[in-house]
Backbone as CSV, one residue per row, in Angstrom:
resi,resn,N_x,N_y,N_z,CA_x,CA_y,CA_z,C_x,C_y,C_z
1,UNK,-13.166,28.043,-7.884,-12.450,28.495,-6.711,-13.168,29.722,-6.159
2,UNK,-13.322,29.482,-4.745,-14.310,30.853,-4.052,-13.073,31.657,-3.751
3,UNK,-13.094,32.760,-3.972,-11.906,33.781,-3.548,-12.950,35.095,-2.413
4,UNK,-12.822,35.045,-1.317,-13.504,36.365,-0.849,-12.384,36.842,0.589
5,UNK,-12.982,38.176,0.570,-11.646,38.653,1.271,-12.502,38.147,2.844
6,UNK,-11.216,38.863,4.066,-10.996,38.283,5.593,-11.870,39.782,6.223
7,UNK,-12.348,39.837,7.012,-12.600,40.874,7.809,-11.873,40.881,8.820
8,UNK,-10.654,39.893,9.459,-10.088,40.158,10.664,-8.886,40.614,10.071
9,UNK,-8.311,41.490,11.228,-6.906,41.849,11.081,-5.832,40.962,10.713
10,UNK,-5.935,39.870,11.775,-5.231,39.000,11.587,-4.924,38.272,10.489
11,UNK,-5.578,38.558,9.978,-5.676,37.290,8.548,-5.217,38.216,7.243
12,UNK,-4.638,37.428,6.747,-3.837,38.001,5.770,-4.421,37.165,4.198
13,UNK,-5.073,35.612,4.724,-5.562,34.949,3.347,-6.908,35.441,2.635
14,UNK,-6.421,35.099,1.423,-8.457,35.530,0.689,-9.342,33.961,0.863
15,UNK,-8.955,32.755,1.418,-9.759,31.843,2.016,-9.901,31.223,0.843
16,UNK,-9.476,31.515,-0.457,-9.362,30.704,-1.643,-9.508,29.172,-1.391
17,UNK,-10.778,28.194,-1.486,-10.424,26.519,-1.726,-9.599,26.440,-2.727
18,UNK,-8.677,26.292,-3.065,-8.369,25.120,-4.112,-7.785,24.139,-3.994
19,UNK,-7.334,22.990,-4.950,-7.392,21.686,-5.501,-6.504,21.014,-4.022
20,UNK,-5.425,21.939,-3.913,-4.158,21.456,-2.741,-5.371,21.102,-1.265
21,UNK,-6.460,21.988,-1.247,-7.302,22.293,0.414,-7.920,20.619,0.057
22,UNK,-8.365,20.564,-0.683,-9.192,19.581,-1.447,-8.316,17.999,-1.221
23,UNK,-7.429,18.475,-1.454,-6.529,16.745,-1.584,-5.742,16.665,-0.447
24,UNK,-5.558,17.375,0.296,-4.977,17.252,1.598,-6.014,17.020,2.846
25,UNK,-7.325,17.318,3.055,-8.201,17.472,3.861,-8.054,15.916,4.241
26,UNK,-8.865,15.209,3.193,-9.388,13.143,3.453,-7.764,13.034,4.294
27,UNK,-6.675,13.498,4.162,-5.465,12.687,5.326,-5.787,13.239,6.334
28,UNK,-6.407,14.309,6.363,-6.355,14.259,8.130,-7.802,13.810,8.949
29,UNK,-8.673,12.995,8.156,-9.817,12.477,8.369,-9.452,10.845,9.126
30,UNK,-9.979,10.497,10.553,-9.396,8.831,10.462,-10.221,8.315,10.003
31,UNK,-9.323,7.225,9.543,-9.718,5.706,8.529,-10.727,5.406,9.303
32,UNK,-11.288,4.582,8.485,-12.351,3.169,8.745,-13.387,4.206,9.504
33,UNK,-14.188,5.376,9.161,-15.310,5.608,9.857,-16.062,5.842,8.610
34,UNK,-17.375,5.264,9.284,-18.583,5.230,8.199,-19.242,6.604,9.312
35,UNK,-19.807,7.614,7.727,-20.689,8.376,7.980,-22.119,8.306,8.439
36,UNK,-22.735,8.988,8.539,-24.043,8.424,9.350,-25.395,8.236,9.020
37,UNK,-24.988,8.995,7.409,-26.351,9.136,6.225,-26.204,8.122,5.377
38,UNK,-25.090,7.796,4.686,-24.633,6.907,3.655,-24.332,5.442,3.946
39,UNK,-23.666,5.581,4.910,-22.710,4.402,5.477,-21.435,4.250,4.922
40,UNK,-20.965,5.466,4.451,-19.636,5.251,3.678,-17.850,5.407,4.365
41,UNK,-17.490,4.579,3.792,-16.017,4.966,5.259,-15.490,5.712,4.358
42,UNK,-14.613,6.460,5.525,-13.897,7.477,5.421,-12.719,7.146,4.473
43,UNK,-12.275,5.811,4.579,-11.263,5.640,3.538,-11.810,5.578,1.996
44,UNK,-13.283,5.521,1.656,-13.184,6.169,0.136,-12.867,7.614,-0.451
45,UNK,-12.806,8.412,0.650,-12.537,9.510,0.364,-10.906,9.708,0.570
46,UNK,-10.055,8.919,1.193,-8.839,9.581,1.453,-7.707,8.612,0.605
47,UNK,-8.651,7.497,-0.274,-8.119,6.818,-1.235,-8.313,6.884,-2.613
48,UNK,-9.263,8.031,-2.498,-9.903,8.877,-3.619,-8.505,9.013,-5.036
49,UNK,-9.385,8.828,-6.099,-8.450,9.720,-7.101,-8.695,11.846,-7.292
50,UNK,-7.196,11.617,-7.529,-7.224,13.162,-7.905,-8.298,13.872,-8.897
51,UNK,-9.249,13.187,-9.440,-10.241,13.842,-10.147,-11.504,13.433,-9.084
52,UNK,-11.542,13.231,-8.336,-12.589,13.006,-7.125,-12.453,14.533,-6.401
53,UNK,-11.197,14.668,-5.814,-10.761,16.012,-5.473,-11.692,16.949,-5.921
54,UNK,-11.309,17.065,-7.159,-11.538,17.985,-8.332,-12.981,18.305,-8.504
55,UNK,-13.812,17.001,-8.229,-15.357,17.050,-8.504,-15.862,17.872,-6.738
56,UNK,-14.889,17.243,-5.731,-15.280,17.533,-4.384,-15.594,19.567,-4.404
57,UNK,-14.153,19.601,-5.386,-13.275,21.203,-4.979,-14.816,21.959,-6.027
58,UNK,-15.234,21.515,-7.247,-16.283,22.378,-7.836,-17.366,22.130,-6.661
59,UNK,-17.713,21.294,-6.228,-18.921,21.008,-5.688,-18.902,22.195,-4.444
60,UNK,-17.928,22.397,-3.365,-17.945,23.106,-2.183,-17.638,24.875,-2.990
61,UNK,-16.989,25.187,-4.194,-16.695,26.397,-4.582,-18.230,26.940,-5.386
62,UNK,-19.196,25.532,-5.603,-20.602,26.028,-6.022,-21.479,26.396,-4.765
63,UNK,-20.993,25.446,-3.726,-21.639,25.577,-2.107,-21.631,27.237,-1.648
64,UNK,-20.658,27.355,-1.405,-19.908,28.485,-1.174,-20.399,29.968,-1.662
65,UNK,-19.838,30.213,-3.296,-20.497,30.746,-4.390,-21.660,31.301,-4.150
66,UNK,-22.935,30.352,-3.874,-23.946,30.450,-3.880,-24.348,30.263,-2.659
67,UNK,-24.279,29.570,-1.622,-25.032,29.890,-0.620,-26.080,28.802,-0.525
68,UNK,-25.579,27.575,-0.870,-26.571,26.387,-1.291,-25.968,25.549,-1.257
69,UNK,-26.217,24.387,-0.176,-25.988,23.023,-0.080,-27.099,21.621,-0.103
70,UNK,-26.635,20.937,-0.328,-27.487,20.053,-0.898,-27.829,19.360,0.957
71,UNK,-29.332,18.943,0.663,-29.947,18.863,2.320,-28.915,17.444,2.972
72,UNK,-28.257,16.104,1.898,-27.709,15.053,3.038,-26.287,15.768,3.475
73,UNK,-25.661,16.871,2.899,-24.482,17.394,3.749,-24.532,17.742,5.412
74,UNK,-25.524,18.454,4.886,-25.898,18.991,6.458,-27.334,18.227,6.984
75,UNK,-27.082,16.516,6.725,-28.099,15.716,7.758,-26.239,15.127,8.480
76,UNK,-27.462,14.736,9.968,-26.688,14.161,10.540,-27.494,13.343,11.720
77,UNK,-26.789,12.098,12.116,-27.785,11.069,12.937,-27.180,10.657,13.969
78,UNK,-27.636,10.766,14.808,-27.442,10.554,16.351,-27.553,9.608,17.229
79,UNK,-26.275,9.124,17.347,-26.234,7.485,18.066,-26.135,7.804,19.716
80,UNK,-26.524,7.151,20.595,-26.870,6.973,21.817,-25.887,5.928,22.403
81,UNK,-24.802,6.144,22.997,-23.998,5.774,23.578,-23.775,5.739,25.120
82,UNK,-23.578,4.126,25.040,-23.361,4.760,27.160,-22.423,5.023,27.585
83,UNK,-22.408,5.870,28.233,-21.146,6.751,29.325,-20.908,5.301,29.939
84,UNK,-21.265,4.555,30.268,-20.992,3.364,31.563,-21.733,1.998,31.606
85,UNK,-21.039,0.799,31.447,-21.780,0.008,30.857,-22.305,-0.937,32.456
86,UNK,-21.699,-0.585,33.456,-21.401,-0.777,34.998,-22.547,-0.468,35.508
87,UNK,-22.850,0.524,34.871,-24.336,1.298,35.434,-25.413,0.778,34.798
88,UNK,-26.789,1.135,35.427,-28.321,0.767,34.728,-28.399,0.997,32.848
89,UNK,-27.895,-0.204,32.543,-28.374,0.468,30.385,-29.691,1.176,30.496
90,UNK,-31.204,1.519,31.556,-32.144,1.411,31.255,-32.569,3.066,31.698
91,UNK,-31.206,3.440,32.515,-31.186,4.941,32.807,-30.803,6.082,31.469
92,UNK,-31.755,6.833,31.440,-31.530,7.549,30.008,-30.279,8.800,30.595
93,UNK,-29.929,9.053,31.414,-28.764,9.801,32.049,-27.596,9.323,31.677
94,UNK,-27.496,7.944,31.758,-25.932,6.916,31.384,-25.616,6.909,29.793
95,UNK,-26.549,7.790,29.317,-26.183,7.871,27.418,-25.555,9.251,27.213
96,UNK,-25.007,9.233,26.232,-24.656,10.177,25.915,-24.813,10.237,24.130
97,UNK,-24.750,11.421,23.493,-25.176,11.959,22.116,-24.284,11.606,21.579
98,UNK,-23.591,11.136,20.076,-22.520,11.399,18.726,-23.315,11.240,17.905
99,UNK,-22.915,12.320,17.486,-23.631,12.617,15.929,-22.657,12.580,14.756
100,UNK,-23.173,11.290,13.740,-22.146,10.981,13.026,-23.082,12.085,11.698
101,UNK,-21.915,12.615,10.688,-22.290,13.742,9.934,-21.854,12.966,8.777
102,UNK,-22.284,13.571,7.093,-21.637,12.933,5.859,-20.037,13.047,5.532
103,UNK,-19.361,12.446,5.119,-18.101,12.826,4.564,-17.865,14.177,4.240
104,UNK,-18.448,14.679,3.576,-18.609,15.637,2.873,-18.570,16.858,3.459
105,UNK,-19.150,17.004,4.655,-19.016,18.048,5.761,-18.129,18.097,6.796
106,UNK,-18.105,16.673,6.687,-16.334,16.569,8.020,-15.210,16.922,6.537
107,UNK,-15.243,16.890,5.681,-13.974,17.557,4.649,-14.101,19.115,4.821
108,UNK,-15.301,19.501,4.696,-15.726,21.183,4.556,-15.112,21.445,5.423
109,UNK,-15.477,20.685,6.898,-15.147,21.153,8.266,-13.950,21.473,8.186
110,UNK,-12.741,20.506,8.047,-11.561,20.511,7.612,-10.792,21.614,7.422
111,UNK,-10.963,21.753,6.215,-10.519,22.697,4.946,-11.056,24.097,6.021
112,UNK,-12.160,24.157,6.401,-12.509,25.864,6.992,-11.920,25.898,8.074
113,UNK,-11.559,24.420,8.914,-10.568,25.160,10.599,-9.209,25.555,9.805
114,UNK,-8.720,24.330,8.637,-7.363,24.677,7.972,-7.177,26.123,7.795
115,UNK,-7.951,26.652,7.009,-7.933,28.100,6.577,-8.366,28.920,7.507
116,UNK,-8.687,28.846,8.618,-9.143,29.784,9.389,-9.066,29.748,10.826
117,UNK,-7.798,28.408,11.206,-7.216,27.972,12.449,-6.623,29.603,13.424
118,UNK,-6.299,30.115,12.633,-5.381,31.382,13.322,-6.548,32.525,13.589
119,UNK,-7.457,32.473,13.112,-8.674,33.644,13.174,-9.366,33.088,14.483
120,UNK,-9.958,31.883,14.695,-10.553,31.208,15.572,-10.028,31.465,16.608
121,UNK,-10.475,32.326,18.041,-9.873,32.701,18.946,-10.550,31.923,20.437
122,UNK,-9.813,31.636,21.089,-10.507,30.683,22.182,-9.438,31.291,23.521
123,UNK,-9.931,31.060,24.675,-9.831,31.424,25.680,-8.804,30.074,26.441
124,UNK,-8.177,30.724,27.180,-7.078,29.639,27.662,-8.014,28.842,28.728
125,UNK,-8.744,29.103,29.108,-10.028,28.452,30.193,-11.102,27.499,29.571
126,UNK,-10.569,27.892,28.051,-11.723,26.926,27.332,-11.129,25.483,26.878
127,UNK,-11.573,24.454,27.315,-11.436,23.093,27.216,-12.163,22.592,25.970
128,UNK,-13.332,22.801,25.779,-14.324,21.313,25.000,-14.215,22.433,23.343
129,UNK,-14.122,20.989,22.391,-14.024,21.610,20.941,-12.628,22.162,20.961
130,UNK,-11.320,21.937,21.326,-10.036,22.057,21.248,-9.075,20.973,21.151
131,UNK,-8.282,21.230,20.392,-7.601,19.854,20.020,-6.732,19.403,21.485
132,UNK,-6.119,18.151,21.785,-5.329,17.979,22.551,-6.260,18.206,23.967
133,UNK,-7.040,18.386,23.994,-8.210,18.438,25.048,-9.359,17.311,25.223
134,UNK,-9.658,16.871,25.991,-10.452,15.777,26.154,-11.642,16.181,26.610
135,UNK,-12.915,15.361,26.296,-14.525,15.512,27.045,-14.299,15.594,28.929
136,UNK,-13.535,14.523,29.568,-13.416,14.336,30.847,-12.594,15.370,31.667
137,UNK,-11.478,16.440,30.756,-11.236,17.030,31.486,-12.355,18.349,31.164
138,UNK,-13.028,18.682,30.486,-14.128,19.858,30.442,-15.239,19.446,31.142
139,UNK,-15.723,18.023,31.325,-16.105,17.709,32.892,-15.524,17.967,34.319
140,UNK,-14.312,17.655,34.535,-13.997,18.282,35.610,-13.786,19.156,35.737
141,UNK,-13.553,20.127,34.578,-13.442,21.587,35.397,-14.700,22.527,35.561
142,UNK,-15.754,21.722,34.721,-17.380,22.002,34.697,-17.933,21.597,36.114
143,UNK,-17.308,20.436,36.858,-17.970,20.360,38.048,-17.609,21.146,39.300
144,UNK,-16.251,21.209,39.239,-15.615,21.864,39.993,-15.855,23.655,40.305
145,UNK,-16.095,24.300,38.624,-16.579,25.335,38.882,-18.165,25.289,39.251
146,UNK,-18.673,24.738,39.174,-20.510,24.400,39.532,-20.361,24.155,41.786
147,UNK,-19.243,23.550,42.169,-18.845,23.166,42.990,-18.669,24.587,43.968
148,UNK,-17.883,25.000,43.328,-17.105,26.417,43.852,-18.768,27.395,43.821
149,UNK,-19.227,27.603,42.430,-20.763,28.379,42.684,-21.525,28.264,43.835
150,UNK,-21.762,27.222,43.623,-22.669,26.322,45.032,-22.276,27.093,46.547
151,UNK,-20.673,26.487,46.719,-20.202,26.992,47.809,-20.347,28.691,47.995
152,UNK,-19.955,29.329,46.786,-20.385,30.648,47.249,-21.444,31.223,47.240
153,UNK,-22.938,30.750,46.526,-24.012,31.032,46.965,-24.407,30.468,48.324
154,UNK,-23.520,29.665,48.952,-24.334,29.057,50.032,-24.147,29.905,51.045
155,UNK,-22.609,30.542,50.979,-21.873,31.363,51.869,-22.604,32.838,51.798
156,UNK,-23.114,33.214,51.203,-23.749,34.470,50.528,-25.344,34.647,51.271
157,UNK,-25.980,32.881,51.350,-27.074,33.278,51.967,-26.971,32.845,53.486
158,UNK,-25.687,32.170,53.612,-25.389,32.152,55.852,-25.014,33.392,55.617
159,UNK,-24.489,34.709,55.361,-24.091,35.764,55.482,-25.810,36.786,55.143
160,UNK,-26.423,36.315,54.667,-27.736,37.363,54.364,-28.352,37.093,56.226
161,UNK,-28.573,35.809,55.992,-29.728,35.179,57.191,-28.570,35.571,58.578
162,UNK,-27.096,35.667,58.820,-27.027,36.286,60.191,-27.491,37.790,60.141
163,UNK,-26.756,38.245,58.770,-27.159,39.710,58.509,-28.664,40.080,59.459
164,UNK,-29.634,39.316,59.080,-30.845,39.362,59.162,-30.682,39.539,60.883
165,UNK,-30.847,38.212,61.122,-31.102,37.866,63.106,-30.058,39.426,63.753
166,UNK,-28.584,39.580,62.708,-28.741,40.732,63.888,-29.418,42.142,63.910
167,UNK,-30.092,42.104,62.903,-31.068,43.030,62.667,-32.357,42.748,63.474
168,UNK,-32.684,42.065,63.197,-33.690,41.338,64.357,-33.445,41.797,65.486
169,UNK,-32.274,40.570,66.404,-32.084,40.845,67.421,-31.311,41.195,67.905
């Protein structure tokens, strides 16, 4: 068990893993996804026995501990997906990135937002990487503010260039 203290105010936990972080994490993982190094679904881990836990909970408290992870945790492989199947497949614009990661690091992942959900501070303007938030709406409000920029640099340089002519003339 890693025990180390919080540097934020807020936080009141010593970030302790143990066995409970460990056996609760695989339920909030969804079923049926294969990782992207192994090919392993997600349901061997969340159908796991309690001494699987146990091997998981030494393995991340040696991670931790030490400052050393083993290199397929942190591989991860990158599938090419199209935004639109309507559109050209042959346009490299119509893809988009997912990067599927090992089991093993979507549990870590887990367990560290679990323990550290209330420290993590985000901005009410911030959309993408928030739960209950979607990719399409951090697109629209990405275009819209790009939209609004536009318009006020445009307004900025009809206001330089009359500036100018009545200086001129």
């Amino acid at each position: 068990m890693v025990v180390s203290g919080c540097n934020s105010p807020l936080c009141n936990d010593s970030h302790a893993i143990n066995s409970c972080d460990v056996s609760n994490a695989p339920f909030k993982m969804k079923a049926r996804k294969a990782d992207g190094t192994n090919n392993i679904q997600s349901n061997a881990v969340i159908n796991s026995s309690p001494s699987m836990a146990m091997h998981i909970l030494l393995l991340f408290s040696a991670m931790l501990r030490h400052g050393v992870s083993p290199d397929n945790i942190l591989l991860a492989i990158l599938i090419l997906i199209p935004k639109s199947t309507k559109k050209c497949l042959n346009d490299s614009t119509n893809y988009r990135a997912n990067a599927l990661s090992s089991l093993l690091s979507k549990l870590l992942d887990i367990i560290t937002r679990d323990k550290c959900e209330y420290v993590f501070c985000s901005s009410e303007s911030r959309f993408c990487f928030k739960s209950e938030h979607s990719t399409p709406q951090c697109t629209f409000v990405w275009k819209n503010l790009l939209s609004f920029i536009i318009v006020i640099l445009l307004l900025c340089f009809w206001l330089r260039s009359m500036h100018l002519e009545n200086l001129i003339g």
